[in-house]
C-alpha positions in Angstrom: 134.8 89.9 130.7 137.5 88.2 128.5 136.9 88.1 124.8 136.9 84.4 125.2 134.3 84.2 127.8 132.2 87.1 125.6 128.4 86.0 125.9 126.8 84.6 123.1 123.2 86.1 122.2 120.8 85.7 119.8 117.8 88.0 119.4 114.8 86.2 117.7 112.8 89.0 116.0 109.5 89.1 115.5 109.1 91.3 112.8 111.5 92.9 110.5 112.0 96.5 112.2 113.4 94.7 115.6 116.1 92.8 113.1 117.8 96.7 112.3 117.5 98.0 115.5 119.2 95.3 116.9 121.9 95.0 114.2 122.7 98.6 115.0 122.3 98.6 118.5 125.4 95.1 118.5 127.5 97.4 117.2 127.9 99.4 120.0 128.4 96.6 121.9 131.7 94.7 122.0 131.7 93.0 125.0 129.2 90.7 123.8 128.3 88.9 120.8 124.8 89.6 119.9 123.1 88.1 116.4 119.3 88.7 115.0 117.2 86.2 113.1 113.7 86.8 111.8 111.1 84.4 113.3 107.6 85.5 114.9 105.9 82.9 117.2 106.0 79.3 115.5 109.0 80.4 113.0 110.6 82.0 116.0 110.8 78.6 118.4 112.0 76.5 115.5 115.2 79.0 114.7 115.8 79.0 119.0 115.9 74.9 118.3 118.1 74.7 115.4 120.5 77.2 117.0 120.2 76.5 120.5 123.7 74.8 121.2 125.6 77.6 119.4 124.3 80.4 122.0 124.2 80.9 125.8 121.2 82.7 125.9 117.9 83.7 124.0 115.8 86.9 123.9 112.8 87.7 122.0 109.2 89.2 122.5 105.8 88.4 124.0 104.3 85.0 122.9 107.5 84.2 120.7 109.9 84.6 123.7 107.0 82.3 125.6 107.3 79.5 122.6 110.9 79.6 122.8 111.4 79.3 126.6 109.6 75.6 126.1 111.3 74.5 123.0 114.9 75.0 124.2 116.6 74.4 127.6 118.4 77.8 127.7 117.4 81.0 129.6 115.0 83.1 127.5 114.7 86.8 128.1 111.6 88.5 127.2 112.0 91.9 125.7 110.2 94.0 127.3 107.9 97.1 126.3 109.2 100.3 127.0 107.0 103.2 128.0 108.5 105.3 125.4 107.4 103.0 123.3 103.6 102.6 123.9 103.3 106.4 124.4 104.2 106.9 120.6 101.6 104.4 119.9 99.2 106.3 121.4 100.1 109.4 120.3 99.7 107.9 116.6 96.9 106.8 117.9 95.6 110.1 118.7 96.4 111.3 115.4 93.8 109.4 113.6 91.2 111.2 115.2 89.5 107.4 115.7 87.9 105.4 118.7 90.8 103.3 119.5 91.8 100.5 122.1 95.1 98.4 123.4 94.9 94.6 122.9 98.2 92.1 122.3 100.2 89.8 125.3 100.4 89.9 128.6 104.1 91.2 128.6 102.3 94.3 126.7 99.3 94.8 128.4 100.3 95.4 132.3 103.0 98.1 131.0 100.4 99.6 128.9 97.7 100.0 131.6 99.9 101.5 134.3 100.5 104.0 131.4 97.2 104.7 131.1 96.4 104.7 134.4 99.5 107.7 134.5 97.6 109.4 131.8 94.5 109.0 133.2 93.1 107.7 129.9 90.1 105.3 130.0 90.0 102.6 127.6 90.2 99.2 127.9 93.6 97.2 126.9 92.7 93.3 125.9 94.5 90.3 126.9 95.0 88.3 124.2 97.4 85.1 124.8 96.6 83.0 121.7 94.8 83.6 117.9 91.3 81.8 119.0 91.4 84.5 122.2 92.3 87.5 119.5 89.7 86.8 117.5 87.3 86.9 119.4 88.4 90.0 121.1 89.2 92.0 117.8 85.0 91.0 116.7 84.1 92.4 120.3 86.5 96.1 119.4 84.6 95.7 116.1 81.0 95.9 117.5 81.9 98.7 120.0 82.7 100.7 117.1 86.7 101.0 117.4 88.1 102.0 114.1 92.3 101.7 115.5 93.8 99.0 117.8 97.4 99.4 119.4 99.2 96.0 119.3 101.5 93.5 119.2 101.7 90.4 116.5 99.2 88.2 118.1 96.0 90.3 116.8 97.3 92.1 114.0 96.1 90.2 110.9 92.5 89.8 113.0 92.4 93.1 113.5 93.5 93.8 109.8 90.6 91.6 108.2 87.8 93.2 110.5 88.5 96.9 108.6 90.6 98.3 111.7 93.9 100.0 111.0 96.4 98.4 113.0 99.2 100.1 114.9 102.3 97.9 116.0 103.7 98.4 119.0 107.8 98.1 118.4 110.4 97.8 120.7 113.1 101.0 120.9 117.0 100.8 121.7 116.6 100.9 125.1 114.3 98.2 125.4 117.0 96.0 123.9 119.7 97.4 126.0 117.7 96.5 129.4 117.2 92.9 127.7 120.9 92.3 126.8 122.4 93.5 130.1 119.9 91.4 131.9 121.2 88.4 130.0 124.5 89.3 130.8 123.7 89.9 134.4 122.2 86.0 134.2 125.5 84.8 132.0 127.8 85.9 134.8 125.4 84.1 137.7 124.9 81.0 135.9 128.0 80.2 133.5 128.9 77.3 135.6 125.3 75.9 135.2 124.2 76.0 131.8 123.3 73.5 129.7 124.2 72.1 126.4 121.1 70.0 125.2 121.4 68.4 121.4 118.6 67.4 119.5 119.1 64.3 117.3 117.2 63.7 113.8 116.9 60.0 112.8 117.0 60.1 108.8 116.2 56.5 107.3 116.8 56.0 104.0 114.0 54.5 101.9 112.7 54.9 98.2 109.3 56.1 97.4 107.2 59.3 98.8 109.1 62.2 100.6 107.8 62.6 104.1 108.3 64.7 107.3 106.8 63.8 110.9 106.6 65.9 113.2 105.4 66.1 116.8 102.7 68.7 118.1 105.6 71.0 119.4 107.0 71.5 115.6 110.0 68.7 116.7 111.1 66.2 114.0 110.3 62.6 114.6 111.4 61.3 111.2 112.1 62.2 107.7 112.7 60.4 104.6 113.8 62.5 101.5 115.4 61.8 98.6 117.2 65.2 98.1 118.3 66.2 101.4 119.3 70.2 100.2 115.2 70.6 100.3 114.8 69.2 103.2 115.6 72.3 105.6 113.3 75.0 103.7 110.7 72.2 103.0 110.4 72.0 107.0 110.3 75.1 108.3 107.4 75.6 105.6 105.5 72.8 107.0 105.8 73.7 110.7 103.7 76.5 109.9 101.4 74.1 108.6 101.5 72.1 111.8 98.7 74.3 113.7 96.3 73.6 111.2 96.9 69.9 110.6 97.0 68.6 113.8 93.1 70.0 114.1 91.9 67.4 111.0 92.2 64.1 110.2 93.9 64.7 107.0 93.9 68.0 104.8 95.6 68.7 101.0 97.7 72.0 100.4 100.8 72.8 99.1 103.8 75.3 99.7 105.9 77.2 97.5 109.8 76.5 98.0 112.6 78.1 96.1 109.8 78.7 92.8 109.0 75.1 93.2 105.0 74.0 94.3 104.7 71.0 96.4 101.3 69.0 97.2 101.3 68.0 100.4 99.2 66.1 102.0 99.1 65.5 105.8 97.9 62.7 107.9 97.3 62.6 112.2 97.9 60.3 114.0 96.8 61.3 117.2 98.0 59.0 119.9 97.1 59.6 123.7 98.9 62.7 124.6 101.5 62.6 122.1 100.3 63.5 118.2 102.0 63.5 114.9 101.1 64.4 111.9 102.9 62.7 108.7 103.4 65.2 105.8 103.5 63.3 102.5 105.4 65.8 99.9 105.6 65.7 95.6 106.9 68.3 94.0 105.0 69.9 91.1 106.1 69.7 87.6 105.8 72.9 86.0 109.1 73.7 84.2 111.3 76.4 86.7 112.0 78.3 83.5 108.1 79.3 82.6 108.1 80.7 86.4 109.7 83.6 84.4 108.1 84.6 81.5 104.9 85.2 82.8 103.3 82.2 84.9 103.2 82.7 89.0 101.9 80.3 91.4 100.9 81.6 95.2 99.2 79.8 97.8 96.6 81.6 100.0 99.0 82.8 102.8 101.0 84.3 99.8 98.4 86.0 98.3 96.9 86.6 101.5 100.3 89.1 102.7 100.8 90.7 99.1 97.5 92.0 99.5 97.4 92.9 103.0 100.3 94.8 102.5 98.9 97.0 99.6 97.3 100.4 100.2 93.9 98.9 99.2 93.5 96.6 101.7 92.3 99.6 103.9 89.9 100.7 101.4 86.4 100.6 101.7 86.0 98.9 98.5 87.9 95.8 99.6 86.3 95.3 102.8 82.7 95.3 101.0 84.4 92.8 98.4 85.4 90.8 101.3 82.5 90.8 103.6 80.7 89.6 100.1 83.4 86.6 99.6 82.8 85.7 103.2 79.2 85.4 102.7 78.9 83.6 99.5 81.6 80.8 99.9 79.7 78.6 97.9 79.2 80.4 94.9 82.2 81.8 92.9 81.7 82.9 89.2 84.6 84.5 87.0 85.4 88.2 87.9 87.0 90.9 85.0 89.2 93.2 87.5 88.8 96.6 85.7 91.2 99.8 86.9 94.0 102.5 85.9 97.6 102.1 86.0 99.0 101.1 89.5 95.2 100.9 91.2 96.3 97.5 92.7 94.5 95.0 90.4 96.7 92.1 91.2 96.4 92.7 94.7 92.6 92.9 94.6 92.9 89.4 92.5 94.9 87.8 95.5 92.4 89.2 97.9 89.0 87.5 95.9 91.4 84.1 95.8 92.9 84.0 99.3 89.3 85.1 100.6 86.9 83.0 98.2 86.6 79.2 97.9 89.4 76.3 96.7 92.4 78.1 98.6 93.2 74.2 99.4 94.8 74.6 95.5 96.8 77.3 93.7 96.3 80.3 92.4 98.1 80.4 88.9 99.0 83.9 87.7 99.4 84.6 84.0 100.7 87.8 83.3 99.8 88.3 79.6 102.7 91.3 79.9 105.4 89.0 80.5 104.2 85.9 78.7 106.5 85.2 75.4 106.3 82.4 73.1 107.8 79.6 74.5 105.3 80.5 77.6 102.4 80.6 75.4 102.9 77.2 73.7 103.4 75.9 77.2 100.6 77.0 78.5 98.2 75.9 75.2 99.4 72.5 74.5 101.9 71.2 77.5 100.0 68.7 79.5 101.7 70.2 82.4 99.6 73.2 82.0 97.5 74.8 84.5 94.8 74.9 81.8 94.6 71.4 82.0 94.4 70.6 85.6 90.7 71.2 87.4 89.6 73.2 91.1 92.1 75.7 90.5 92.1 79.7 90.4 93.4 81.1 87.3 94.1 84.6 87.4 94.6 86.9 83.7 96.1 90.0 84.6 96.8 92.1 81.7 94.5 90.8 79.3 94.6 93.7 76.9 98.6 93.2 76.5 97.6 90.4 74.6 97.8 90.6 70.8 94.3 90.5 69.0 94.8 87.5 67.3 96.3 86.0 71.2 93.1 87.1 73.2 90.8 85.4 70.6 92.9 82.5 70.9 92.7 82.2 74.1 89.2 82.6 74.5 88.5 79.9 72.2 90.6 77.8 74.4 88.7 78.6 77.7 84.9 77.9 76.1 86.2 74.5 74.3 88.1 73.5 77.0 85.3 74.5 79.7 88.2 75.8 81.6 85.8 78.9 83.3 83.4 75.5 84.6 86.5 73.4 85.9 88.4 76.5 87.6 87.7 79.7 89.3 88.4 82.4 86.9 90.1 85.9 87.3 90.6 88.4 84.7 92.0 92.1 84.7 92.3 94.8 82.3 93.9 98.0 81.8 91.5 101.0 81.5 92.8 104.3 80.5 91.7 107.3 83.0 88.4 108.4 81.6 88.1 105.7 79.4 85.2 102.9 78.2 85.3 99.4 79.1 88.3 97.5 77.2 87.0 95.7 74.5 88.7 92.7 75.3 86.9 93.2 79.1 83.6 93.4 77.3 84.4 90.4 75.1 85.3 88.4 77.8 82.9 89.3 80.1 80.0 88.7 78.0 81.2 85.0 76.2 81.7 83.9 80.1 79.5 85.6 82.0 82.1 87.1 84.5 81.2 89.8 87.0 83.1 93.3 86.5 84.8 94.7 89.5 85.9 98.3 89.0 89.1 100.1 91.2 88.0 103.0 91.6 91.0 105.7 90.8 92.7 107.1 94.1 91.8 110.1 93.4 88.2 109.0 94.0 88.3 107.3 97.3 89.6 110.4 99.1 88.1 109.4 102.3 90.5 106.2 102.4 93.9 108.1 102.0 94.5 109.4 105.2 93.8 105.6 107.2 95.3 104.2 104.4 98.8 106.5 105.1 98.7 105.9 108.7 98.5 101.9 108.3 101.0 102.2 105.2 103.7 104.1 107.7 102.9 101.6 110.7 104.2 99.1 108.0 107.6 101.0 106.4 108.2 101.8 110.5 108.7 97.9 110.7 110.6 97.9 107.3 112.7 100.6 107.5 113.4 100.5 111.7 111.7 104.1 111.9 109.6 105.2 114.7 107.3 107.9 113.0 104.3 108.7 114.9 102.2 109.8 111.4 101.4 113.2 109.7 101.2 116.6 110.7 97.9 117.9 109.7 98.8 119.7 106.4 100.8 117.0 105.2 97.8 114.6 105.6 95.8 117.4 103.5 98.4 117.7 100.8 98.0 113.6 100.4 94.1 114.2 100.1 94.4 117.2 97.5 97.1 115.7 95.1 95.6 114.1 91.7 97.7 110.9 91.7 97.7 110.5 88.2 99.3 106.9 88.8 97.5 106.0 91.6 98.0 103.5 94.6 101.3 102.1 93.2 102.2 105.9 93.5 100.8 106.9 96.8 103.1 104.0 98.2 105.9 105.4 96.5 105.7 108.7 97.5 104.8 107.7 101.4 108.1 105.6 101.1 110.2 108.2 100.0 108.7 111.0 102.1 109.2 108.0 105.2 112.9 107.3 104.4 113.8 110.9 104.2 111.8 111.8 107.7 113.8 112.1 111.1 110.9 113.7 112.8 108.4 112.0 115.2 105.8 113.4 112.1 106.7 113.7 108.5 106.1 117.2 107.6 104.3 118.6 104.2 107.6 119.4 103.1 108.8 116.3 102.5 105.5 115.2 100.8 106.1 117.8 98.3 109.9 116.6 98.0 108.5 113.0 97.3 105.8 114.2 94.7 108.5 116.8 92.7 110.3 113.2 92.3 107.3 112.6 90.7 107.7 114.5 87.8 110.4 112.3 86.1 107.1 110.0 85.2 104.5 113.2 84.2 106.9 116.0 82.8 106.9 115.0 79.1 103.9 116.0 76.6 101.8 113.9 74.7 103.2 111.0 73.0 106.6 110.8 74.8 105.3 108.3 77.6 105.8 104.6 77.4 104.0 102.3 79.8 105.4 99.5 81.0 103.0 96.9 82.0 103.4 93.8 84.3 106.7 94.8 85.5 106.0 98.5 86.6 102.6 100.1 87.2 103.9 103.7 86.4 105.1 104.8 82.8 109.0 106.0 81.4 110.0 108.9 79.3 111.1 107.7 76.1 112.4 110.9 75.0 115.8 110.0 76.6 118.5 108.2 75.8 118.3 104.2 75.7 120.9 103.8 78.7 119.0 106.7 80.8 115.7 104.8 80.1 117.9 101.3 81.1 118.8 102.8 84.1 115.0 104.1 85.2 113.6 100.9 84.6 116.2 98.7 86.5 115.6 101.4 89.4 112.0 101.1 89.2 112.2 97.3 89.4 114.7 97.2 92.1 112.7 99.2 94.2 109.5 97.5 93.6 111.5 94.4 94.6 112.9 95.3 97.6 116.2 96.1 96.5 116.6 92.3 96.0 119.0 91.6 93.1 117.4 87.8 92.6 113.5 89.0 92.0 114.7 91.8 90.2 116.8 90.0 87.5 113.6 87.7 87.5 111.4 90.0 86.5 113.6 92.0 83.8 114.4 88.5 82.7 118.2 89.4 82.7 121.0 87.0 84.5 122.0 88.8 88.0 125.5 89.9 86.3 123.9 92.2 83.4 121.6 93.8 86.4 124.5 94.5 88.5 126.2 95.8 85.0 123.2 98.1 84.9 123.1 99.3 88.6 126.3 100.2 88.5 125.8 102.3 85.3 123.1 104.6 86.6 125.3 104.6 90.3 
């Protein structure tokens, strides 16, 4: 093929591990152009539209390869499911030593139960096409006692919220290679034939309200905003809003975009066979700047992921606090959030929020860590405040970082101001390993009346650290583009025996090392103990030469080195915990990008 008539593809991902295999698999490919965007289901059609006249043909997987074949007029290729890679599934299956089952897609499930019928292994693998046809089959697994499910994106947050531990099934490199060559096998038969469909977008200009309408399939019908560089993010936000607003009349809500909070407000007009919904859009006016120092907003599918993405999501403890949230929707009184260093308070916080009542509003998060003066006099006496406004969630983290003379204040505030009566009210507080009840917990707890919720210290919920490791490493495989099966036996017992002084926020950490460094099917006790002698750079002084560093990292630095060694631990720590994205971690260190990079390239 010449190089000018090289095939254009691009692969719409489903989840982040697809996104690295495929960029490493296109570069062994140079007969063809091949690109990867990130987009599961919804999100995935919408990029196939916006790109559709730049390539000649489409792949992606299950339901999202289904979407995209009716939004665009090119050939779509469904990625299929190799055996190879439903037999490691199984096989991690196995290794949980749990009653587990096969549910997801179509495209999954006939592959999946001629393997089982190979392996002569009887148990039942689901069909489930949509969410409403998930749910009801991950409550069915539920009541006959399965404790694992193998399967694709369709059930996996259903099957999450039920207690289960989840296992994604991902796709392997030669699952893409038989998906690209069958795209160029169609290329070559039909590149007289294709077809180059444009969509227009009619943009009237008007003054007054920003607004979006857009059809039942996500497609734009008409716009009208003021600033036209928000438009594109703004959009794809609300098309994952569509789902649910085309099933009322009207609902409130609002996204996050670029650290700005916009209510929205969306209308249906449901004509015949052809609905639209009209979202109405104002942005929020809480200064950029304060979004810094301290103050957070999320919305419930934001605080929703952060905490299903935290180690104590599989813990017993969180799925009794849920099942209690579920069952008392009505009632919400303030909650203190007591725990050790790195026992995933804020995460528990986003959990009560996202599972209690007023998710319609925001959830305000003031980090009394990061808070400095400027923040403080904002949030006491600006009438942009969130301590002014009523039906919101408030969340405290860190209360005892807060000077005496602060917490009083602040207190006094909350009773004069009735701001515990007008808002749902979180609190959490530090408390040292073996310790009492902070006094500021007590205080608080007893002028308000809030429930305590203790975290239990890792060390104590033993019997969660194994499901917890398997669900943790079913999560870094996506991540990271690995394809570890789990544990080998002593490795698992090594997890279960070690003290973890520093607790979930640790475990993670040493599970992500121990993951990264692992080229095995199973990652071997050896490389836990690697992970944990890393370890040592937090516990290795003696008394007095540790220096916590709260809000920004749930772990603690040896001050006994020099300022620039302790410089370069911290912007490490914070890196990591960020992703190894530059932007949030210059955000949270409250340092301009240029100083961080300064820094990085100090300690590299």
């Amino acid at each position: 093929m010449l190089q000018k008539d090289r095939i254009k593809i691009l692969v719409v991902a489903p989840y982040n591990g697809m996104v690295n295999l495929v960029r490493a698999y296109a570069l062994s490919r140079q007969d063809v152009r091949i690109d990867v965007k990130l987009g599961n289901r919804e999100e995935g059609a919408g990029i196939a539209k916006i790109y559709e006249d730049d390539y000649d043909v489409f792949l992606s997987r299950a339901q999202t390869a289904e979407l995209i074949t009716r939004a665009v007029a090119k050939k779509v290729i469904d990625i299929g499911i190799g055996y190879d890679d439903l037999l490691r599934c199984i096989m991690m299956a196995k290794k949980t030593k749990t009653k587990f089952c096969l549910a997801g897609h179509s495209s999954l499930m006939k592959p999946a139960r001629m393997l089982l019928e190979l392996l002569e292994m009887d148990m039942p693998a689901i069909n489930t096409e949509d969410s409403q046809e998930a749910a009801r089959a991950v409550e069915r697994m539920r009541e006959e006692g399965y404790e694992t499910v193998i399967c694709d994106m369709i059930p996996l947050n259903y099957v999450r919220d039920a207690g289960m531990v989840p296992i994604l099934v991902m796709n392997g490199t030669d699952s893409i290679r038989v998906a690209v060559d069958q795209a160029i096998a169609y290329f070559r038969d039909n590149i007289d034939s294709r077809k180059n469909i444009s969509l227009q977008t009619q943009i009237i200009a008007q003054s007054g309200m920003d607004y979006l309408v857009l059809d039942e399939k996500g497609e734009e019908v008409f716009t009208c905003f003021r600033d036209q560089t928000e438009l594109p993010g703004i959009r794809r936000k609300l098309r994952k809003e569509l789902t649910d607003s085309l099933q009322t009349k009207s609902r409130s809500f609002f996204i996050k975009w670029k650290k700005e909070l916009y209510s929205i407000r969306s209308v249906l007009i449901d004509e015949e066979d052809s609905p639209r919904v009209i979202f109405c859009v104002e942005k929020n006016r809480i200064p950029q700047i304060y979004m810094k120092y301290g103050i957070m907003i999320l919305n419930r599918k934001d605080a929703e992921k952060s905490f299903r993405n935290s180690f104590i999501s599989n813990t017993q403890l969180a799925r009794n606090a849920s099942g209690e949230l579920r069952n008392r929707r009505d009632v919400f009184s303030g909650v203190m959030i007591t725990g050790e260093y790195g026992s995933e308070k804020d995460k528990f916080a986003h959990m009560i929020y996202a599972r209690g009542p007023g998710t319609e509003r925001p959830l305000y998060m003031i980090n009394c860590s990061l808070i400095n003066d400027k923040s403080w006099r904002f949030l006491l006496g600006n009438y942009n405040s969130p301590f002014v406004d009523n039906g919101n969630t408030i969340y405290i983290a860190n209360l005892n970082a807060l000077s005496k003379e602060r917490s009083r204040q602040l207190l006094s505030v909350i009773l004069e101001t009735r701001m515990h009566q007008r808002n749902h009210m979180i609190f959490s507080c530090v408390r040292e390993a073996g310790g009492e009840l902070p006094h500021e917990a007590l205080e608080y707890t007893n002028a308000l009346g809030a429930a305590v919720k203790p975290i239990p210290p890792l060390r104590e919920q033993k019997e969660d650290i194994i499901s917890g490791a398997n669900l943790y490493i079913g999560t870094l495989n996506g991540k990271m583009g690995k394809e570890i099966v789990g544990l080998t036996d002593d490795a698992a017992q090594r997890l279960i025996d070690y003290d973890w002084p520093y607790n979930s926020v640790q475990f993670e950490r040493v599970l992500r090392e121990a993951v990264q460094m692992c080229d095995e099917p199973y990652i071997s006790c050896d490389l836990i103990e690697t992970a944990i002698e890393k370890e040592k750079v937090f516990t290795s002084c003696g008394s007095g030469s540790i220096l916590p560093v709260r809000g920004l990292i749930q772990t603690e630095i040896d001050i006994t080195r020099t300022l620039d060694e302790i410089n370069r631990e911290i912007v490490r720590l914070v890196l990591d915990m960020c992703g190894g994205n530059h932007t949030k971690a210059a955000d949270r260190l409250g340092i301009s990008r240029t100083t961080l990079w300064r820094l990085e390239k100090q300690r590299t």
